[in-house]
TIMI-2910 file (N, C-alpha, C, CB; in pm, 1 decimal, decimal comma, always signed):
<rs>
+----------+----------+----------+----------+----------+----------+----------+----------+----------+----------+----------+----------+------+
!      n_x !      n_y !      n_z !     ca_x !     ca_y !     ca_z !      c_x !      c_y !      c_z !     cb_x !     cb_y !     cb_z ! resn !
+----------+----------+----------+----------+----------+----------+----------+----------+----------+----------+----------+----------+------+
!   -814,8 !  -9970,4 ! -13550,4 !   -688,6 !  -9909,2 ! -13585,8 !   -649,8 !  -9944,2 ! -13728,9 !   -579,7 !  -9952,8 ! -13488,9 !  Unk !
!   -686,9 ! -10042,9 ! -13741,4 !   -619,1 ! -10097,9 ! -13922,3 !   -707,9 ! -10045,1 ! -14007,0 !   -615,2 ! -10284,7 ! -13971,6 !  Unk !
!   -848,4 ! -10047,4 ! -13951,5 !   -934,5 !  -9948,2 ! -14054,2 !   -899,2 !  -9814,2 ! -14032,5 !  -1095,3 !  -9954,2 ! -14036,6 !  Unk !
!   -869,6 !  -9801,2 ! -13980,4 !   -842,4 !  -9649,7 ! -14023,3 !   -699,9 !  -9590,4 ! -14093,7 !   -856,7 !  -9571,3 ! -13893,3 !  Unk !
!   -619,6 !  -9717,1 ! -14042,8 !   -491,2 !  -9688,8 ! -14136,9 !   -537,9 !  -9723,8 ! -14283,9 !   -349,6 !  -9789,2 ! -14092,5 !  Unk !
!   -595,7 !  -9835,7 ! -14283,5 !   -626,9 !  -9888,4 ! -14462,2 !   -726,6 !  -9758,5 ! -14485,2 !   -732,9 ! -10088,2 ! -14497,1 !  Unk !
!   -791,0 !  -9681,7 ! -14467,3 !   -852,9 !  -9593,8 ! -14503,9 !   -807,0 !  -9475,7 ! -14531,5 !   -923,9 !  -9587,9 ! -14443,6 !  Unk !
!   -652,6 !  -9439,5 ! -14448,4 !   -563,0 !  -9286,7 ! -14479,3 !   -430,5 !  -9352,2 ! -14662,3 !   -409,1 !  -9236,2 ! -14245,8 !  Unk !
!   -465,8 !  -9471,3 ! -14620,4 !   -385,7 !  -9546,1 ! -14723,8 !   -464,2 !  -9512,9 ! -14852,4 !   -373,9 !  -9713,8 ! -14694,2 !  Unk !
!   -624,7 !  -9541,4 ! -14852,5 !   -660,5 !  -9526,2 ! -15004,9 !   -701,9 !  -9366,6 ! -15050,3 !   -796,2 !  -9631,0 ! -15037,3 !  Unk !
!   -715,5 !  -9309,8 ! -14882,9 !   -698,2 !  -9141,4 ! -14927,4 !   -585,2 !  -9086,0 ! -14990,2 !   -702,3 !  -9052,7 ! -14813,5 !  Unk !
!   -478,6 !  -9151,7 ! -14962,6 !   -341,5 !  -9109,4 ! -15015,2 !   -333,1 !  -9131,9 ! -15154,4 !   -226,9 !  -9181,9 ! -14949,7 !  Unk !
!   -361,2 !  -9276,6 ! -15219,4 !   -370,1 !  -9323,0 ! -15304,7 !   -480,4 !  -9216,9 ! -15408,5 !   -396,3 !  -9456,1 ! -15261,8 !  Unk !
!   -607,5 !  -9212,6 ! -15370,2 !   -711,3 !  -9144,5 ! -15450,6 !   -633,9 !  -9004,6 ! -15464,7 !   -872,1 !  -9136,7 ! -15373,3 !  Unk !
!   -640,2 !  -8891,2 ! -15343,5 !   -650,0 !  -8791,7 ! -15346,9 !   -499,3 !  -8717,5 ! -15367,0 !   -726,8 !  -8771,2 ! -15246,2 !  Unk !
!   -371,3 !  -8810,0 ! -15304,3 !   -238,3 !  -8739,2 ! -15381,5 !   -168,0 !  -8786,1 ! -15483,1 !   -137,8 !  -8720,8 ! -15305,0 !  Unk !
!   -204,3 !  -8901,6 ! -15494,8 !   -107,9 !  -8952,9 ! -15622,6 !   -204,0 !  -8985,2 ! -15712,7 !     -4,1 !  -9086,8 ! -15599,7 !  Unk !
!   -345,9 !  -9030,7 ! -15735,2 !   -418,7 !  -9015,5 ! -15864,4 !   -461,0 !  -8900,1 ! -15913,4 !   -519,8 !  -9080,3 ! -15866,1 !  Unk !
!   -492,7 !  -8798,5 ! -15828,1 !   -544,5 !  -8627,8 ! -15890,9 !   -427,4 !  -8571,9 ! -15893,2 !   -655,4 !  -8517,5 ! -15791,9 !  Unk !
!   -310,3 !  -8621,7 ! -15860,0 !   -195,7 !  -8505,3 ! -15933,0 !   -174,3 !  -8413,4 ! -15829,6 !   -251,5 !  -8410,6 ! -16077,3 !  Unk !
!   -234,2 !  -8392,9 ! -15705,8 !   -240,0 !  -8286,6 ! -15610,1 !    -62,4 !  -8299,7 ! -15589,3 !   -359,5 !  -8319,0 ! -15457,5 !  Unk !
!    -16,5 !  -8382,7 ! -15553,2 !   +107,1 !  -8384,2 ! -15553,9 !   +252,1 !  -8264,2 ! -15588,5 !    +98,1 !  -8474,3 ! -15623,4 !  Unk !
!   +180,2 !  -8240,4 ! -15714,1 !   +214,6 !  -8192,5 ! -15821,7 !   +204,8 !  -8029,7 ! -15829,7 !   +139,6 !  -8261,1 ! -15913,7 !  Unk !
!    +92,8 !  -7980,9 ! -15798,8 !    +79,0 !  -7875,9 ! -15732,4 !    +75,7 !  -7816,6 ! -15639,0 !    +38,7 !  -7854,6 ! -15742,5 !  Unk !
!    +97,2 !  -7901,8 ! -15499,0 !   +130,3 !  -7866,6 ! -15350,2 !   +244,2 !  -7810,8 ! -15341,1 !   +134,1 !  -7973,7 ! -15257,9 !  Unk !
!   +315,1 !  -7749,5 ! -15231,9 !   +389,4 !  -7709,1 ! -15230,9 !   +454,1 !  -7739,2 ! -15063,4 !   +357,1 !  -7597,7 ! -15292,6 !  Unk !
!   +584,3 !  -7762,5 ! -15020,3 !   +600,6 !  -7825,7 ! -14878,6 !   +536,0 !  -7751,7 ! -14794,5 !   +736,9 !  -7840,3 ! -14826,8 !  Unk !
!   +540,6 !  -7573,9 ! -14821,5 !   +441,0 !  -7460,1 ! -14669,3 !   +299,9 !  -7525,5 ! -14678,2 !   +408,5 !  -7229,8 ! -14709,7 !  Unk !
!   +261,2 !  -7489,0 ! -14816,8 !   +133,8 !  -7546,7 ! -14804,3 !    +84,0 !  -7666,0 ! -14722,4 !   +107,1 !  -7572,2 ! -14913,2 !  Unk !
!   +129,0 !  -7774,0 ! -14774,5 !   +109,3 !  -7897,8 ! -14649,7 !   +132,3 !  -7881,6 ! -14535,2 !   +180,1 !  -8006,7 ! -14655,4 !  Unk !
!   +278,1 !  -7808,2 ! -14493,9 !   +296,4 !  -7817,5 ! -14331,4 !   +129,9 !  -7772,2 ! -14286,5 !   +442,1 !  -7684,8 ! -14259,0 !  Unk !
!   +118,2 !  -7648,7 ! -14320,0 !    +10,8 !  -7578,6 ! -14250,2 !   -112,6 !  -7596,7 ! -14322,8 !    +38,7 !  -7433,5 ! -14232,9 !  Unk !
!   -144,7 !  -7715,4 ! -14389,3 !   -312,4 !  -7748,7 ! -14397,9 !   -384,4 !  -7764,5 ! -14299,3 !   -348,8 !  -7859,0 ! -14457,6 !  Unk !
!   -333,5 !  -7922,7 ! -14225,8 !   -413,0 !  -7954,8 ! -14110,5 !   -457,4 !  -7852,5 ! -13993,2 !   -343,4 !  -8052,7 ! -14052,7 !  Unk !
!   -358,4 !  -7757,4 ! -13984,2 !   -397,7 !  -7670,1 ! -13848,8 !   -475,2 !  -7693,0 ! -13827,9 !   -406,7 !  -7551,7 ! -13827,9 !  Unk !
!   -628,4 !  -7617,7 ! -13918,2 !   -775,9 !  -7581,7 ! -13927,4 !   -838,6 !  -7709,1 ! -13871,6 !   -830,7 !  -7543,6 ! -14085,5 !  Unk !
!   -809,2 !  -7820,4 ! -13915,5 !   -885,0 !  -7904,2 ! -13843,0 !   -815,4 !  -7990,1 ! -13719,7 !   -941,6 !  -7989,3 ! -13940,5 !  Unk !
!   -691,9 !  -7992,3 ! -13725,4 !   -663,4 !  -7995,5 ! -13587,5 !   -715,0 !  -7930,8 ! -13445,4 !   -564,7 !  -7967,3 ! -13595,7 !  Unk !
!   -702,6 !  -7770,0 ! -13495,6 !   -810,2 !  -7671,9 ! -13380,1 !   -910,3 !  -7754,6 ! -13346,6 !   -891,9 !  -7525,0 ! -13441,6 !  Unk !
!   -981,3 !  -7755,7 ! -13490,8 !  -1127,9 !  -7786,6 ! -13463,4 !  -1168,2 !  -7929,7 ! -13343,6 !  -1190,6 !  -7822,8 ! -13627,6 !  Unk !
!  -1076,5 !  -8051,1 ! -13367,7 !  -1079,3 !  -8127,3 ! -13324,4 !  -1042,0 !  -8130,5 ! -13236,2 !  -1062,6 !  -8179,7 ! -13364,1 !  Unk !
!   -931,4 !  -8035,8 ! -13154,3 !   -909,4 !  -8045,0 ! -12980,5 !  -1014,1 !  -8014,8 ! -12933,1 !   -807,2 !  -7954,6 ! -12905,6 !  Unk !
!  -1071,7 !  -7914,2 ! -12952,6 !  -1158,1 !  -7787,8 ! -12941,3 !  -1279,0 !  -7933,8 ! -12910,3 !  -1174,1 !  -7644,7 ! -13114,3 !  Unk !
!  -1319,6 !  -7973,2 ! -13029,3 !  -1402,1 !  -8084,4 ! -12988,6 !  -1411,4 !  -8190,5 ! -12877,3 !  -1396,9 !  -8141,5 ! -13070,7 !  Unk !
!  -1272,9 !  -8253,6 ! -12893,2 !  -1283,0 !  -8346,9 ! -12833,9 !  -1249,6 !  -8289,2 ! -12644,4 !  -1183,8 !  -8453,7 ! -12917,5 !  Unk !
!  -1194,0 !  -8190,5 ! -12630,8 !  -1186,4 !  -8141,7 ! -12514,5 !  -1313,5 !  -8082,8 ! -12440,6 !  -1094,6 !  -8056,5 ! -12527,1 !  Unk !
!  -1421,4 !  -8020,4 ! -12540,1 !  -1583,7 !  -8001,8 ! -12510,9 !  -1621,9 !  -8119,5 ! -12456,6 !  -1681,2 !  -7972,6 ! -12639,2 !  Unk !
!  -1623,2 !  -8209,9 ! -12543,6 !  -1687,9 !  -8363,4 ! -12532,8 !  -1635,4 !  -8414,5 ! -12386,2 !  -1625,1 !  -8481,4 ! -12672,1 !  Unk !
!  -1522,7 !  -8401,8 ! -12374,1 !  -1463,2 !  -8470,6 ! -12265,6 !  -1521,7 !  -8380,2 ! -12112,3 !  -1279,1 !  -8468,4 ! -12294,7 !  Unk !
!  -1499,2 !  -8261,1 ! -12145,8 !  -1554,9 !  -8158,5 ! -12017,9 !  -1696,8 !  -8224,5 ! -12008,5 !  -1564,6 !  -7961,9 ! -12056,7 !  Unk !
!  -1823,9 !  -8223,1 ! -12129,1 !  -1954,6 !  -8277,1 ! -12164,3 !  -1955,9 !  -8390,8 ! -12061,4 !  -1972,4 !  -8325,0 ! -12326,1 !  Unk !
!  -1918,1 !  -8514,3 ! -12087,2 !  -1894,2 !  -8687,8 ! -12003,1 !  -1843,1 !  -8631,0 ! -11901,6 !  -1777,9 !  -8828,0 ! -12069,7 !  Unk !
!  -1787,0 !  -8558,3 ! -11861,2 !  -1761,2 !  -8556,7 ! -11749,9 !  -1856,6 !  -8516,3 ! -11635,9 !  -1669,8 !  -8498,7 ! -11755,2 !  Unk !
!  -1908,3 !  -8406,6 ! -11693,7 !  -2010,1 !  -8309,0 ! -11597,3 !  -2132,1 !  -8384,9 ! -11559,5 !  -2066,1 !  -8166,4 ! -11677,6 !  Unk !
!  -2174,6 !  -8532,8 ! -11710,4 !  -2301,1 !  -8582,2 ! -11706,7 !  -2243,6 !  -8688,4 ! -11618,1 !  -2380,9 !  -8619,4 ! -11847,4 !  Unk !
!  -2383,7 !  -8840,5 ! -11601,9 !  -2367,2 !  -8923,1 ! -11544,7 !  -2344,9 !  -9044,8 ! -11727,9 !  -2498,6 !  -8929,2 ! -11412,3 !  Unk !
!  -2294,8 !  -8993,1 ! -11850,3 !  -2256,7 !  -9107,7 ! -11939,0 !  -2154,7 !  -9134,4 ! -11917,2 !  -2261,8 !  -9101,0 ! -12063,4 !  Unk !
!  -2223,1 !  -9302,7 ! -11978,5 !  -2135,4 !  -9410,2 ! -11963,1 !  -2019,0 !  -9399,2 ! -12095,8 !  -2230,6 !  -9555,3 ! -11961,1 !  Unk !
!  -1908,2 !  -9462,2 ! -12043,6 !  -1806,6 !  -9449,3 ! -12130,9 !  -1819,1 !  -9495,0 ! -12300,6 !  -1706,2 !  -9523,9 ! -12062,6 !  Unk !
!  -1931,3 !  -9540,7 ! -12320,2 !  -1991,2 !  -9628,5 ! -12441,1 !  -2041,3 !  -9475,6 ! -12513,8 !  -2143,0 !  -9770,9 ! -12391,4 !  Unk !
!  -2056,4 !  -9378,3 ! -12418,8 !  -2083,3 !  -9212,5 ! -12527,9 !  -1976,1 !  -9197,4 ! -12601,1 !  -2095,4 !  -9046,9 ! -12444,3 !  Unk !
!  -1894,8 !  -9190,5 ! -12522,4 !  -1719,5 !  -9160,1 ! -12625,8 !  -1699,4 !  -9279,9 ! -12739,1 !  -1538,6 !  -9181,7 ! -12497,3 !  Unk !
!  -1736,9 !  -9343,7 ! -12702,3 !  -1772,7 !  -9440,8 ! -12873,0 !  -1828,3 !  -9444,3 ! -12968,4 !  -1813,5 !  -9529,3 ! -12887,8 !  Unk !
!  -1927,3 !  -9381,9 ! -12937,9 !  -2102,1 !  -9350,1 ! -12941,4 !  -1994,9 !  -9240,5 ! -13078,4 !  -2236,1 !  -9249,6 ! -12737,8 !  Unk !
!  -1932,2 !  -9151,4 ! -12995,7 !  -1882,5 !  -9062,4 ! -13083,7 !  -1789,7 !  -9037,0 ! -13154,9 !  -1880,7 !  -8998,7 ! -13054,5 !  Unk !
!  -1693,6 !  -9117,1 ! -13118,5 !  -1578,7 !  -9149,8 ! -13198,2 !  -1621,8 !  -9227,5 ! -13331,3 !  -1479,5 !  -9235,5 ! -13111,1 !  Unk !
!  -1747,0 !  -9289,7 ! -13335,5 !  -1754,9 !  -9394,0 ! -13479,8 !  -1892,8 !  -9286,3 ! -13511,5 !  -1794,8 !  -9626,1 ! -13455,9 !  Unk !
!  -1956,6 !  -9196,0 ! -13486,1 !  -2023,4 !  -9048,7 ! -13569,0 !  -1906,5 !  -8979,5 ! -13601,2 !  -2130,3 !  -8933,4 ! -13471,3 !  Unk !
!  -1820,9 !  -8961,3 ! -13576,0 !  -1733,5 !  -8848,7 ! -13615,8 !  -1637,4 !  -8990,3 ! -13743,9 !  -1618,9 !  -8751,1 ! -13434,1 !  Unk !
!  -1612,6 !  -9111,0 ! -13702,6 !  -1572,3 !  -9194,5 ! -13876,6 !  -1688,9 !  -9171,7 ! -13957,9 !  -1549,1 !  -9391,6 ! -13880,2 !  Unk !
!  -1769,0 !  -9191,4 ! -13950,1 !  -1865,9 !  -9242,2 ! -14044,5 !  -1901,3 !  -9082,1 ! -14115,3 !  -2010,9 !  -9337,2 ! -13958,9 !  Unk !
!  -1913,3 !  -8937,1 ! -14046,0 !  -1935,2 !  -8843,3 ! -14117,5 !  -1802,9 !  -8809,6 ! -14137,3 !  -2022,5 !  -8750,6 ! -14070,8 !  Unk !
!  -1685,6 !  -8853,7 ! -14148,6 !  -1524,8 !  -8844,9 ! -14226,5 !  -1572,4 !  -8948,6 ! -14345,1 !  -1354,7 !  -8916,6 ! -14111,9 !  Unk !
!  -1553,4 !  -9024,8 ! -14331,2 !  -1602,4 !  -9100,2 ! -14489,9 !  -1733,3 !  -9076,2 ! -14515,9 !  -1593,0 !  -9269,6 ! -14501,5 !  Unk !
!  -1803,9 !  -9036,7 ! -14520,6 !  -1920,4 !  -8976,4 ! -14579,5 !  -1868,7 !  -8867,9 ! -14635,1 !  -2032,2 !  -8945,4 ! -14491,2 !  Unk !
!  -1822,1 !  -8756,4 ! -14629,9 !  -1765,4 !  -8643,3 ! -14671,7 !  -1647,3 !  -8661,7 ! -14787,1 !  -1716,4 !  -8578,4 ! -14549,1 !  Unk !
!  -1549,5 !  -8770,6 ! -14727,3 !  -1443,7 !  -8829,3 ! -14853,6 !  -1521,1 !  -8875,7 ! -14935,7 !  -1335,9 !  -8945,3 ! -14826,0 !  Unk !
!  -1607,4 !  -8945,1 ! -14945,1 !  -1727,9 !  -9010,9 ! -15043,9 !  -1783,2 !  -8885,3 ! -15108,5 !  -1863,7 !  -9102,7 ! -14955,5 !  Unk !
!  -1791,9 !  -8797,8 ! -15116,9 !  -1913,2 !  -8684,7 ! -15124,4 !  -1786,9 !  -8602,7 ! -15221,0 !  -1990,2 !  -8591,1 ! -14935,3 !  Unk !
!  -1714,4 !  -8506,3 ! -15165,9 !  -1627,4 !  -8359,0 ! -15210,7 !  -1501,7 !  -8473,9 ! -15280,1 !  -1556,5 !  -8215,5 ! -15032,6 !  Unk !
!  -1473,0 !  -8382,7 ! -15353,8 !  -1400,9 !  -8435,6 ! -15511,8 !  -1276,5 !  -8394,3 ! -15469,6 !  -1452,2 !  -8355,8 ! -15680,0 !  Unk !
!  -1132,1 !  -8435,1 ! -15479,4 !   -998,9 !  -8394,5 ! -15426,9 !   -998,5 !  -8264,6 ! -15501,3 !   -866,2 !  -8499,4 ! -15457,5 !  Unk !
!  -1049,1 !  -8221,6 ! -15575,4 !   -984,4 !  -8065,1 ! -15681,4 !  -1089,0 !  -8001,0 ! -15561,5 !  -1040,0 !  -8030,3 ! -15926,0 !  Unk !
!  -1197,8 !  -8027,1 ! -15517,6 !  -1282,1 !  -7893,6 ! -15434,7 !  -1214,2 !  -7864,4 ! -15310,1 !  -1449,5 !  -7927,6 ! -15387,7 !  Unk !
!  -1130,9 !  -7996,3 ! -15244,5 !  -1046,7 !  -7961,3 ! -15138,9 !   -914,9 !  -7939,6 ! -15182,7 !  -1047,9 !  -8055,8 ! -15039,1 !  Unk !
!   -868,2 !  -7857,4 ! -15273,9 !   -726,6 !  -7820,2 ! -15354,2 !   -753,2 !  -7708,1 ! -15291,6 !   -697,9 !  -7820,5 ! -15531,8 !  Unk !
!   -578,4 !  -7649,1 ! -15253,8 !   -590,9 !  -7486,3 ! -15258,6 !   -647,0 !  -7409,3 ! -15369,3 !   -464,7 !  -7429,1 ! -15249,2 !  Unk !
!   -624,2 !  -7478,2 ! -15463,1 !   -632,1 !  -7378,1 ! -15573,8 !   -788,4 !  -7366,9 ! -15644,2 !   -518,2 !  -7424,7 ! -15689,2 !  Unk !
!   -825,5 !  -7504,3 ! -15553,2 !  -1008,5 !  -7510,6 ! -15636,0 !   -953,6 !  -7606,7 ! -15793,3 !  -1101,5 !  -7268,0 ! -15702,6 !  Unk !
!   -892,6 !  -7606,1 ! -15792,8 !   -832,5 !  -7715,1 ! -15959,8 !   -746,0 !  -7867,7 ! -15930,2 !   -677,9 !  -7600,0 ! -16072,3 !  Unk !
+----------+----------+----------+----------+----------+----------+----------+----------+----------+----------+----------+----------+------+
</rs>
């Protein structure tokens, strides 16, 4: 839990208040960013859960996948530059 708070902490830090995104956001814009990956992630994690359920895995899968799904989130923050995830591409 603390890693992942200290980790939305230095996203905040890098990606809204050092690139300026701040600055060019706008309040609609933010409300309705996350949607897209909110979907995506019920959508997921409700598959996954139907998935463990139907099989005979052990509860150590849902871990199994919860720390693949951190590790390719910071892999990706590591990787794409805050201006490529800007609305505006700038």
């Amino acid at each position: 839990m603390l890693g992942v708070m200290g980790l939305q902490v230095v996203i905040l830090i890098r990606e809204w208040w050092s690139s300026g995104l701040w600055r060019r956001s706008t309040p609609g814009m933010e409300m309705f960013r996350p949607y897209g990956r909110i979907v995506v992630l019920h959508v997921t994690v409700l598959a996954a859960a139907w998935w463990l359920s139907g099989t005979a895995a052990p509860m150590g899968a849902v871990l199994i996948l919860c720390l693949m799904k951190a590790v390719v989130e910071l892999a990706l923050t590591a990787v794409i530059s805050p201006a490529a995830r800007s609305p505006q591409g700038a």
